[in-house]
C-alpha positions as CSV (number, residue, x, y, z in Angstrom):
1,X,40.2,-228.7,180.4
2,X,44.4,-229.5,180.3
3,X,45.8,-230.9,183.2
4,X,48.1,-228.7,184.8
5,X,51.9,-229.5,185.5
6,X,50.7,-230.6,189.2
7,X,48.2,-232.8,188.4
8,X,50.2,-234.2,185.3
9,X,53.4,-235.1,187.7
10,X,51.4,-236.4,190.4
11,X,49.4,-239.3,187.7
12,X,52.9,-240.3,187.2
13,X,54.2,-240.2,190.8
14,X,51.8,-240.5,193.2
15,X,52.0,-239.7,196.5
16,X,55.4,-239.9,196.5
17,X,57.4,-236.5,197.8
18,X,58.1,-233.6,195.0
19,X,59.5,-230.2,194.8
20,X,57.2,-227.2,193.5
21,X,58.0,-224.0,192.5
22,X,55.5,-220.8,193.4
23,X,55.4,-217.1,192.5
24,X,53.5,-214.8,194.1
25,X,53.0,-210.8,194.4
26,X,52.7,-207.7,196.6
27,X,51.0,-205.3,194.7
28,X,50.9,-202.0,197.3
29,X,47.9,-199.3,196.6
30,X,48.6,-195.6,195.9
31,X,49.2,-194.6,199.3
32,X,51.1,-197.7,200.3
33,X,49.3,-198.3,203.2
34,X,47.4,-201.3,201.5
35,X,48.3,-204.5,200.0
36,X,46.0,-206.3,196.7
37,X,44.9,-209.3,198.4
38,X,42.7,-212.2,197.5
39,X,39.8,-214.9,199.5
40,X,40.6,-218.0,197.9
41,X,38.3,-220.7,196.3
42,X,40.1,-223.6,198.7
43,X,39.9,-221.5,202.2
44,X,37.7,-220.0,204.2
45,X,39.6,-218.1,206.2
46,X,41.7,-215.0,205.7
47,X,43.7,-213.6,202.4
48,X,46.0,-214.9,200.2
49,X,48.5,-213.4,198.0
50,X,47.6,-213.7,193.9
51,X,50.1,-216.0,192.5
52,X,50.7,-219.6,192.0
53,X,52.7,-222.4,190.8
54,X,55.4,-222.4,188.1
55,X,54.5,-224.8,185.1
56,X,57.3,-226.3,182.9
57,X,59.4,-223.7,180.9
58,X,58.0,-220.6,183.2
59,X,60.5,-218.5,184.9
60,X,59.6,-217.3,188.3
61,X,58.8,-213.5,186.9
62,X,57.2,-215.1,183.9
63,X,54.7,-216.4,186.2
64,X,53.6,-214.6,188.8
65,X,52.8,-212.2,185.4
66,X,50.2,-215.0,184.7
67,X,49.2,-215.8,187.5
68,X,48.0,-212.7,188.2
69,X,46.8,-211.9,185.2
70,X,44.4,-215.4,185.7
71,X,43.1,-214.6,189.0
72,X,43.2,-210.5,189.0
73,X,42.6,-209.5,185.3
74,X,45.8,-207.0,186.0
75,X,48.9,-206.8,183.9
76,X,51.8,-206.3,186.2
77,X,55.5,-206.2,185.9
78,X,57.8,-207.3,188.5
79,X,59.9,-204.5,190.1
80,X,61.9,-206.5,192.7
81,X,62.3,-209.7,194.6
82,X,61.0,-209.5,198.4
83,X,62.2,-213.0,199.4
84,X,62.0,-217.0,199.4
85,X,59.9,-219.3,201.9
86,X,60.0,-223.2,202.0
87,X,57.3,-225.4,203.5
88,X,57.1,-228.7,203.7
89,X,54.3,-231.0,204.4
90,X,54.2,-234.5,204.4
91,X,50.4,-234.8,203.8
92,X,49.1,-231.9,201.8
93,X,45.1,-231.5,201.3
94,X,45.3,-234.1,198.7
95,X,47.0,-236.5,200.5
96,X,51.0,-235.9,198.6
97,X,53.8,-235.1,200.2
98,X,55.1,-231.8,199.2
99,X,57.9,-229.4,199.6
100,X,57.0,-225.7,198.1
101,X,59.4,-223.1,197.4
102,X,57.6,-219.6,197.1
103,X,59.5,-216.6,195.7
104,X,57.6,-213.3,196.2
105,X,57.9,-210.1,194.4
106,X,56.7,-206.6,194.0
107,X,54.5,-206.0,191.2
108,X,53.7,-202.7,189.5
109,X,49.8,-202.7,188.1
110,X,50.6,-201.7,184.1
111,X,47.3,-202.5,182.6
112,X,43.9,-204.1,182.8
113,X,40.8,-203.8,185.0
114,X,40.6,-205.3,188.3
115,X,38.2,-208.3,188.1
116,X,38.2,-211.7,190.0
117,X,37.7,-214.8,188.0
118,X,35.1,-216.3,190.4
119,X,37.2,-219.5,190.6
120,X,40.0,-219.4,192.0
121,X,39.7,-216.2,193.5
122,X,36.4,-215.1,195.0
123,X,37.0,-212.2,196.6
124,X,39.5,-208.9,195.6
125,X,40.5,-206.1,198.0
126,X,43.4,-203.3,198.8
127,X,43.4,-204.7,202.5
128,X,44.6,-202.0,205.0
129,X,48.3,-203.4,206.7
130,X,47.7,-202.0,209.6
131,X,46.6,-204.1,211.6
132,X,48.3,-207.0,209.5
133,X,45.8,-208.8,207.8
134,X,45.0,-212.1,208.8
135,X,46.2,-214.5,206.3
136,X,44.9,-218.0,204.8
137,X,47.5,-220.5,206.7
138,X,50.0,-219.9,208.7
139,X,53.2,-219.8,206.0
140,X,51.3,-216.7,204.5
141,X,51.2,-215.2,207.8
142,X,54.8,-215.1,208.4
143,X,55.4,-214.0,205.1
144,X,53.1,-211.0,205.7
145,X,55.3,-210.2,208.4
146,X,58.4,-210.0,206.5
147,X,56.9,-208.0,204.0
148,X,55.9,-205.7,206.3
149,X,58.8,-205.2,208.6
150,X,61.7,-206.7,206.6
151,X,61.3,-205.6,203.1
152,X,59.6,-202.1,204.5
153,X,63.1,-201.3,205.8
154,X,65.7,-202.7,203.3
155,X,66.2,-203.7,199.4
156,X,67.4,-207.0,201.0
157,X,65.0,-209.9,200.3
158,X,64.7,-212.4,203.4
159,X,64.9,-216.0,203.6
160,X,62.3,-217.9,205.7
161,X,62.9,-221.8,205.8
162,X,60.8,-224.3,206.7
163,X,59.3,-224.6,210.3
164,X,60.5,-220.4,211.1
């Protein structure tokens, strides 16, 4: 299997601190009262949001589009940009130090069958917003929130740095 950009910086960089770019995506149910979310392969605990990280010559748009694709089996378009988070860590689960920009948007399913990939993503469900659904780490968790209180009440996307 091909390395992906990650693991083919990090052979040439170490530990050493990098930048990374992630797309991820809101894709609400029929009713809206509902949000596509997945369990992940590296948690045990709460959702996470399909997406993932950009590789080399990928556009933000272009891949949350693949990303979901990968871990959903759905073709979605992007219909608009709900905001930025960054999040740094100075000892990530592999032992780098990493600072992650993630750029969320809402997607519009367009095609395919809904089907987890058993990999990455081992569970799929339209979880129910209300209550919020508990999320995978805490970053997600605050982005939930702005999803559901910022971007539920205005076409402005919000910007959540590091440590808010």
């Amino acid at each position: 299997m091909e390395k992906n950009y990650i693991a083919r910086m990090r052979e040439k960089v170490g530990h050493e601190g990098m930048i990374f770019v992630s797309a991820f995506g809101v894709l609400w149910n029929d009713t809206h009262d509902a949000i596509l979310l997945e369990k992940r392969w590296d948690s045990d605990e709460g959702w996470g949001f399909p997406g993932g990280y950009l590789e080399y010559g990928d556009s933000p748009m272009q891949a949350v589009t693949r990303e979901f694709k990968e871990e959903t089996n759905l073709d979605v378009k992007v219909t608009r940009m709900l905001g930025i988070a960054t999040n740094e860590v100075k000892k990530n689960s592999w032992g780098d130090a990493q600072e992650t920009i993630g750029i969320g948007f809402e997607v519009e399913h367009v095609g395919g069958e809904m089907l987890k990939d058993g990999t990455e993503t081992l569970d799929l469900q339209f979880v129910p917003v209300h209550p919020e659904p508990k999320m995978f780490v805490p970053q997600a968790q605050k982005t939930m929130h702005l999803i559901l209180t910022q971007n539920e009440i205005s076409e402005q996307p919000w910007m959540r740095e590091k440590n808010e």
